[in-house]
C-alpha positions in Angstrom: -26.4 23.6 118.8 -29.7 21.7 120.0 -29.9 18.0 118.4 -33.6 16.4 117.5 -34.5 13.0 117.5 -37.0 11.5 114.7 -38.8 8.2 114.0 -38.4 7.9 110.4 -41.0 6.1 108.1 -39.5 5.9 104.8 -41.0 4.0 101.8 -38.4 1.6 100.0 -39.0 0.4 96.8 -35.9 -1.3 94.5 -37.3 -0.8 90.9 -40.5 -0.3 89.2 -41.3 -3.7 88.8 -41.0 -4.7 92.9 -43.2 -4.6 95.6 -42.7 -1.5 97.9 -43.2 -0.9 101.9 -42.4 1.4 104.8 -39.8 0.8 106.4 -38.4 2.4 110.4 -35.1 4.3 110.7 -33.9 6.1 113.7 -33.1 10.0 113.4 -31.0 10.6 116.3 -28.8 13.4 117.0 -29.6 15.7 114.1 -29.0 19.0 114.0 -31.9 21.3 114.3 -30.4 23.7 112.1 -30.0 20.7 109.2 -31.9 20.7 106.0 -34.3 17.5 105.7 -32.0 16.6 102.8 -28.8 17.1 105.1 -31.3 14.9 107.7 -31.3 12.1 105.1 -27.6 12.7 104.6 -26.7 11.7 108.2 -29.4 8.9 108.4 -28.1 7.3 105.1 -24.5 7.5 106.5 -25.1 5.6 109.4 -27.3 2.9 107.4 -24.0 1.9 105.1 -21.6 2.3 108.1 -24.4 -0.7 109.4 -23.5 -2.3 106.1 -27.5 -1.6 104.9 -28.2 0.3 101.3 -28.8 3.7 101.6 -32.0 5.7 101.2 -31.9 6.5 97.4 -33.5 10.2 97.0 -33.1 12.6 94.0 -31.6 15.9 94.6 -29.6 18.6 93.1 -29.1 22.4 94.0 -30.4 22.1 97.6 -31.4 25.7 97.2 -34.9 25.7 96.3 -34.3 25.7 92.1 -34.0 22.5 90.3 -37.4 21.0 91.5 -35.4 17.8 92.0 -35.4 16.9 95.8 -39.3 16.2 95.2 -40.7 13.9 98.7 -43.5 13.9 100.1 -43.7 14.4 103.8 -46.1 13.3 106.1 -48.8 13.4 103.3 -47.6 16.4 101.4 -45.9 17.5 98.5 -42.5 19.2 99.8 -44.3 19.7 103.4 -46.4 21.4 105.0 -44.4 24.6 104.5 -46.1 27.3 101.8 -43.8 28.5 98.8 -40.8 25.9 99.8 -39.4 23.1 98.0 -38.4 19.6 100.4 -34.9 21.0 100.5 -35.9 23.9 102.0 -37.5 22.7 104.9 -35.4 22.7 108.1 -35.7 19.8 111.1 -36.0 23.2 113.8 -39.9 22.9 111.9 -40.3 19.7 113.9 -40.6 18.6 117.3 -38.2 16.4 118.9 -39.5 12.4 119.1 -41.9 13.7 115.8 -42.4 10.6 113.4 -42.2 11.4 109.9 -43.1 9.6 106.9 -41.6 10.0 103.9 -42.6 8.6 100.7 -42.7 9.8 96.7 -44.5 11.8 94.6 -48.0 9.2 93.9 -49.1 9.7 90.4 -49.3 7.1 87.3 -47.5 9.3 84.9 -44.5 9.4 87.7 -43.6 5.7 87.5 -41.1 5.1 90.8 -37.2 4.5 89.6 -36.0 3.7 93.4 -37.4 4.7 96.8 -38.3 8.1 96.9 -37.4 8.6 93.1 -39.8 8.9 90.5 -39.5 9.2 86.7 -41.0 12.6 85.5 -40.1 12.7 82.1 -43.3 13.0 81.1 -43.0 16.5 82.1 -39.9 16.9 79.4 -41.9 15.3 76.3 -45.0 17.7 77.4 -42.4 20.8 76.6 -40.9 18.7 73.7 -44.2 19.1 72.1 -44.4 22.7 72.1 -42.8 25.0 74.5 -40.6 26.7 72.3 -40.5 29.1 69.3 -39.3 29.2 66.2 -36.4 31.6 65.4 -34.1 32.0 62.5 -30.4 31.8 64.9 -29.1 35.3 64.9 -31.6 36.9 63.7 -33.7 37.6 67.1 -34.4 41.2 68.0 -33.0 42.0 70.7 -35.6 41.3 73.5 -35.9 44.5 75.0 -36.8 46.4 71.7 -39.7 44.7 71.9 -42.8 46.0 74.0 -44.4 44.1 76.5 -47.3 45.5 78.6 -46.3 45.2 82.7 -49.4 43.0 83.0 -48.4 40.6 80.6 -44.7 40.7 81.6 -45.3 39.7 84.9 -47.3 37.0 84.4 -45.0 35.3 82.0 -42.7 35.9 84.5 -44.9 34.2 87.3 -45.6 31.4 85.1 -41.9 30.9 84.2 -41.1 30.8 87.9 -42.2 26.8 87.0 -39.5 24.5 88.2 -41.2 21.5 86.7 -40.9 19.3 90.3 -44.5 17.9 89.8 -45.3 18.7 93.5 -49.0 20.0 91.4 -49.4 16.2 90.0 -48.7 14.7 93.3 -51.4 17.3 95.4 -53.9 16.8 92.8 -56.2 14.0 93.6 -57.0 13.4 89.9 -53.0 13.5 89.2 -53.8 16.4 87.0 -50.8 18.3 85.2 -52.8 21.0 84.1 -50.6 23.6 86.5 -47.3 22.7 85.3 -49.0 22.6 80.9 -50.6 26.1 81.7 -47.6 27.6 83.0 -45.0 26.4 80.7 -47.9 27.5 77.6 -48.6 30.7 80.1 -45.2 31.7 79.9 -44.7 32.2 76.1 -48.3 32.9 75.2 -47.7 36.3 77.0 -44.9 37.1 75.2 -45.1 38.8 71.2 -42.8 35.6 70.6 -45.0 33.4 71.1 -47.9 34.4 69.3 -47.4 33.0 66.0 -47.6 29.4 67.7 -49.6 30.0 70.4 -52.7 27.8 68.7 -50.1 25.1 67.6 -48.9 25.1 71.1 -51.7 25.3 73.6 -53.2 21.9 71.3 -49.6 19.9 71.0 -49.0 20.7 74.5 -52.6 19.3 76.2 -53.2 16.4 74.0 -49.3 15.5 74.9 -50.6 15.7 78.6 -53.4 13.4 77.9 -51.5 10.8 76.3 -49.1 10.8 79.3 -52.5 9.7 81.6 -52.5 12.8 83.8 -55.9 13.4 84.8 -57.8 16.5 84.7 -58.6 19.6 86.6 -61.3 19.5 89.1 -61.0 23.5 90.5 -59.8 22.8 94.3 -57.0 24.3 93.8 -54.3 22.1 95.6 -52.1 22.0 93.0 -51.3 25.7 93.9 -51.3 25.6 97.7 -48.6 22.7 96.5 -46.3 24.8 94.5 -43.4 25.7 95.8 -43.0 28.8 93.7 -46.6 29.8 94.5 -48.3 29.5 91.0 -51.5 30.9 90.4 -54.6 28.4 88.8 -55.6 31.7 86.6 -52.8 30.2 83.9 -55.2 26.7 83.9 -58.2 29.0 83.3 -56.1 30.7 80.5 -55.2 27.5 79.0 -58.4 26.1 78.8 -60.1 29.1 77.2 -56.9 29.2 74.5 -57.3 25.1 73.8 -61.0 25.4 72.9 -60.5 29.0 70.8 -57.6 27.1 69.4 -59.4 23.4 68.8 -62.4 25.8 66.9 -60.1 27.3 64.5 -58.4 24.2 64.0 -62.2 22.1 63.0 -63.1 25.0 61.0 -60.0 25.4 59.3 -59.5 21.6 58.7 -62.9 21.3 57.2 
């Protein structure tokens, strides 16, 4: 097996509240067939047999599902690879003596915990405040009694491919989360299910996003070149033309 050696630029950070910097590690020996996660792995293992404190990085599946193993590497979200998440990425992509920095996902709303680990539960509240439905438990029909047109099927299905890793937020140059709102409001407002809510929704769900200080949508469309399940903008579009059907009814209605 062919070993590859890497000049690491890494940014460490201890809290929130502290000053961060780059910092240099050696990546020598490593497997070509490793995982940049497993890369990490053997780098951190070496720095606290040296007696240093290990590069802190979030991870969890290591299979390209959870969204959690979110870095950014040499300038971009999960790599430069299309359709991967950072865990799927393999060191065979690089070149032996490459240097590679490393860093977090950037964006206000994803304040940094430690290192390469941000806080992103402004993602969960954003769903708190309206991706579900209502349903009396037990009483569901059973879901394939239900018609669904193949069209709308699969693209609540694309838009539930969402792993909520913010790799859109940290692309976006505005730090928009309009990707990640319009597909988790994409995915039910397909669906016969969601329909009853779907104005409630779209307008709980946006003006949650706007209280969290994500920024908005400026159409260049590098918040889907970013996602690793390949989401398409057409959801933000969607979104966009439910909030203001759905912001109409709601003035009329309220006056």
């Amino acid at each position: 097996m062919s070993k590859l050696n890497f000049t690491l630029k890494v940014w460490r950070q201890k809290s929130a509240n502290d000053a961060g910097k780059i910092e240099t590690y050696d990546a020598k020996d490593i497997p070509a067939e490793a995982s940049f996660l497993e890369m990490l792995d053997i780098v951190n293992e070496r720095i606290v047999i040296s007696g240093g404190e290990p590069i802190h990085f979030d991870h969890d599946c290591r299979e390209g599902i959870c969204g959690m193993c979110s870095l950014t590497i040499n300038g971009v979200p999960h790599s430069k690879e299309r359709g991967i998440t950072t865990c799927q990425v393999h060191m065979r992509k690089y070149q032996d003596g490459d240097t590679i920095w490393i860093e977090p996902f950037r964006a206000r709303a994803f304040p940094i915990i430690r290192d390469l680990i941000v806080n992103r539960s402004a993602f969960d509240r954003i769903i708190a405040a309206g991706g579900y439905i209502d349903v009396r438990t037990g009483s569901a029909v059973d879901a394939n009694s239900v018609p669904i047109k193949k069209s709308d099927a699969d693209a609540a299905f694309d838009a539930a491919a969402c792993i909520g890793c913010g790799a859109c937020v940290a692309a976006c140059k505005n730090s928009s989360a309009m990707l990640f709102t319009s597909a988790k409001i994409s995915h039910l407002g397909h669906l016969p299910q969601g329909q009853p809510e779907r104005d409630k929704r779209v307008l709980a769900m946006v003006r949650q996003m706007d209280a969290e200080g994500f920024g908005n949508c400026t159409n260049q469309y590098e918040c889907e070149a970013a996602c690793p399940k390949e989401i398409s903008v057409d959801h933000i579009a969607r979104m966009n033309r439910d909030f203001a059907g759905a912001l109409l009814r709601e003035q009329v209605i309220g006056g």
